[in-house]
C-alpha positions in Angstrom: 0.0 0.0 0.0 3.0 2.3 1.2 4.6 1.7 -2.4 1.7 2.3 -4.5 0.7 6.0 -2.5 4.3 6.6 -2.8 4.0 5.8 -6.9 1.1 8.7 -6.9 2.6 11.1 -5.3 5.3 11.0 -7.7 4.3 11.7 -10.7 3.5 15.5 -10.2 7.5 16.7 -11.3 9.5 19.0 -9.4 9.2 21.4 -12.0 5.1 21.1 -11.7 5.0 21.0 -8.0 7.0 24.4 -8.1 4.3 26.1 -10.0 1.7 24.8 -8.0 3.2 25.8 -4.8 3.7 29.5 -6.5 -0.1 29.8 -7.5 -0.8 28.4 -4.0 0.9 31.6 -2.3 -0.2 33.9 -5.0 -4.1 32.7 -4.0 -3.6 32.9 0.0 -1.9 36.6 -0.7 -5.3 37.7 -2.7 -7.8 35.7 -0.6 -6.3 34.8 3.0 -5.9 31.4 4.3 -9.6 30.5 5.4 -11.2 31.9 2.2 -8.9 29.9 0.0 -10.5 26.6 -1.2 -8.9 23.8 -2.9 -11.4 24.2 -5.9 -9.6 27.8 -6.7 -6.1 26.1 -6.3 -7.4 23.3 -8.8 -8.8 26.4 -11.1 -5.8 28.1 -11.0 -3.9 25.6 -11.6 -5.7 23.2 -14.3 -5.4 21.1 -11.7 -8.0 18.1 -10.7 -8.6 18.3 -7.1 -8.5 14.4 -6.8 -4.6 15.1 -7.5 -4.4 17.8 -5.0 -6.0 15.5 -2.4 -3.6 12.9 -3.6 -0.3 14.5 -2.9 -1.5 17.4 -0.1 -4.1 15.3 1.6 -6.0 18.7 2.5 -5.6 22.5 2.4 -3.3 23.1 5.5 -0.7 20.4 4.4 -0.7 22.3 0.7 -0.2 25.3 2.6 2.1 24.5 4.9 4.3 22.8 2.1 4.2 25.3 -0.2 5.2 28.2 2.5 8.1 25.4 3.2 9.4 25.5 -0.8 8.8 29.4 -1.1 11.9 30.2 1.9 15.2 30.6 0.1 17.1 27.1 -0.5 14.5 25.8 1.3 15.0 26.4 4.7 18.8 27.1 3.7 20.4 26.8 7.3 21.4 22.9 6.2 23.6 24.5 3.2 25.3 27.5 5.4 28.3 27.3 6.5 30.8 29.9 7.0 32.8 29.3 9.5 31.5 31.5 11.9 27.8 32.1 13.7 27.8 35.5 12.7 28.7 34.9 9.1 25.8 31.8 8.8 22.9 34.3 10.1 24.1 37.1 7.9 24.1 34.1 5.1 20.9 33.0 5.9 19.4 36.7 5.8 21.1 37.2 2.6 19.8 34.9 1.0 15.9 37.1 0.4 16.2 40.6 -0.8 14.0 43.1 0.4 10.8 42.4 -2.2 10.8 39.2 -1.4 11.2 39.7 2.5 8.0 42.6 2.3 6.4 39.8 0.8 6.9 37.2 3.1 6.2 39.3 5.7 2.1 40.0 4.7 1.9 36.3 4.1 3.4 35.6 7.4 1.5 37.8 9.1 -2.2 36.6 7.5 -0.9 32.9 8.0 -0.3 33.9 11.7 -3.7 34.5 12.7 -5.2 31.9 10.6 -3.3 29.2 12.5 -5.1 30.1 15.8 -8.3 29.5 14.8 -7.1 26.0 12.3 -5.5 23.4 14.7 -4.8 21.3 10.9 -2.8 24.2 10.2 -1.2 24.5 12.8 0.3 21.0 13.0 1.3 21.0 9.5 3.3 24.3 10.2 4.5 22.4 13.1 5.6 19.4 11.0 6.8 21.1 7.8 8.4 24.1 9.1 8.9 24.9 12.9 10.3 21.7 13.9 12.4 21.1 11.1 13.9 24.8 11.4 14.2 24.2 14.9 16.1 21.4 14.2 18.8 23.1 11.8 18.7 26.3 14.1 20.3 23.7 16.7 23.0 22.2 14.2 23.9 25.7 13.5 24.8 26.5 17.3 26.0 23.1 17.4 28.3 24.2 15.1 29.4 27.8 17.3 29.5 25.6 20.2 31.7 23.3 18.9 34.0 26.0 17.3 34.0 27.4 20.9 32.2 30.6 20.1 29.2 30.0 22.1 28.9 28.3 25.5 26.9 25.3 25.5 25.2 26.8 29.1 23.8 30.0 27.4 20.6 29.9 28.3 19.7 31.8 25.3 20.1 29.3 22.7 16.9 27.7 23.6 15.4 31.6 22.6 17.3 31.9 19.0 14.7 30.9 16.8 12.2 33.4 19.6 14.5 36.1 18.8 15.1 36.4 14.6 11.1 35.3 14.4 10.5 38.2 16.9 12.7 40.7 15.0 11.0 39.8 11.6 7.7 39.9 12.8 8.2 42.9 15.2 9.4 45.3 12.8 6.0 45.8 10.6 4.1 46.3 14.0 6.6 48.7 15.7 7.7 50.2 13.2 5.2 49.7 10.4 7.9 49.2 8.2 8.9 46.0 6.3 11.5 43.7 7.4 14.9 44.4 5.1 18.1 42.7 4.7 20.1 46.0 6.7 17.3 45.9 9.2 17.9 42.2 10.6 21.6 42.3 9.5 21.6 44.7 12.7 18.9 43.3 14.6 21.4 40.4 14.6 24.5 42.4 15.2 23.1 44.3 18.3 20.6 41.9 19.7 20.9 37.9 19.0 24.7 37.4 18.8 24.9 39.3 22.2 22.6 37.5 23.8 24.6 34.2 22.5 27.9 35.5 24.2 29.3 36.6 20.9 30.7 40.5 20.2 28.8 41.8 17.6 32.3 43.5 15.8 
């Protein structure tokens, strides 16, 4: 049974599942998480929803996934490595200029509030995003502490992922500005590599 679901799902190409997930975020931008329906993915995508079902299962796993492809080398820290924490996070950052971080930022923001009220959504943000990011955010510090830049009793590694979420999603709200690359590049300067034990010049 595993081997013939697994067969299905792979017959959408990457080049095809690429251009679904695009349309997908183009559609929650214009319409918002709990007014998009899989019928208008399946429109705007000459898609059948019987495939969509097939490969997603639902809307929140769609979702989830497709927020998943649209971050920058997917979530990117696994290919970063500098030499240095400083020079990963500034890598990481680097990687979205500031269209594409403007962007991300209104979709964040409307995915945000739709996950309180949608416990699917939530777990599939859990499972395709958060946990796994959690998971490379450690390696990265791993890494630092390993190198000796970081102390592995810093209480504030357990806040890292708190504190460059916080920054990106503070900024709009405080400021009512967009996030930009010289915006966190200093956020990270002057707040998360102090906090980590690490001077910021």
């Amino acid at each position: 049974m595993t081997e013939v679901t697994t067969a299905r799902r792979s017959r959408i190409t990457p080049e095809r599942e690429a251009e679904l997930y695009g349309a997908v975020l183009d559609l929650l931008r214009e319409v918002g998480y709990d007014a998009l329906t899989m019928d208008a993915v399946a429109a705007r995508t000459r898609s059948s929803k019987a495939t969509l079902y097939r490969q997603w299962g639902g809307k929140a796993e769609l979702v989830a996934k497709a927020v998943r492809h649209n971050k920058p080398g997917g979530l990117g820290l696994e290919e970063v490595d500098t030499g240095s924490l400083k020079g990963d996070l500034h890598a990481l950052t680097q990687r979205s200029d500031d269209c594409e971080m403007e962007q991300n930022s209104a979709l964040m923001r409307g995915l945000a509030m739709a996950v309180h009220g949608n416990p699917d959504l939530l777990k599939a943000f859990r499972e395709h995003l958060i946990e796994p990011e959690l998971a490379e955010f450690h390696r990265v510090v791993r890494r630092a502490i390993d190198r000796g830049e970081v102390r592995e009793d810093n209480p504030a590694i357990e806040f890292m992922m708190h504190m460059m979420l916080g920054g990106f999603a503070a900024r709009a709200m405080i400021d009512e500005l967009p996030p930009t690359q010289a915006f966190l590049l200093s956020y990270i300067d002057a707040v998360v590599l102090p906090a980590l034990g690490i001077p910021s010049d």
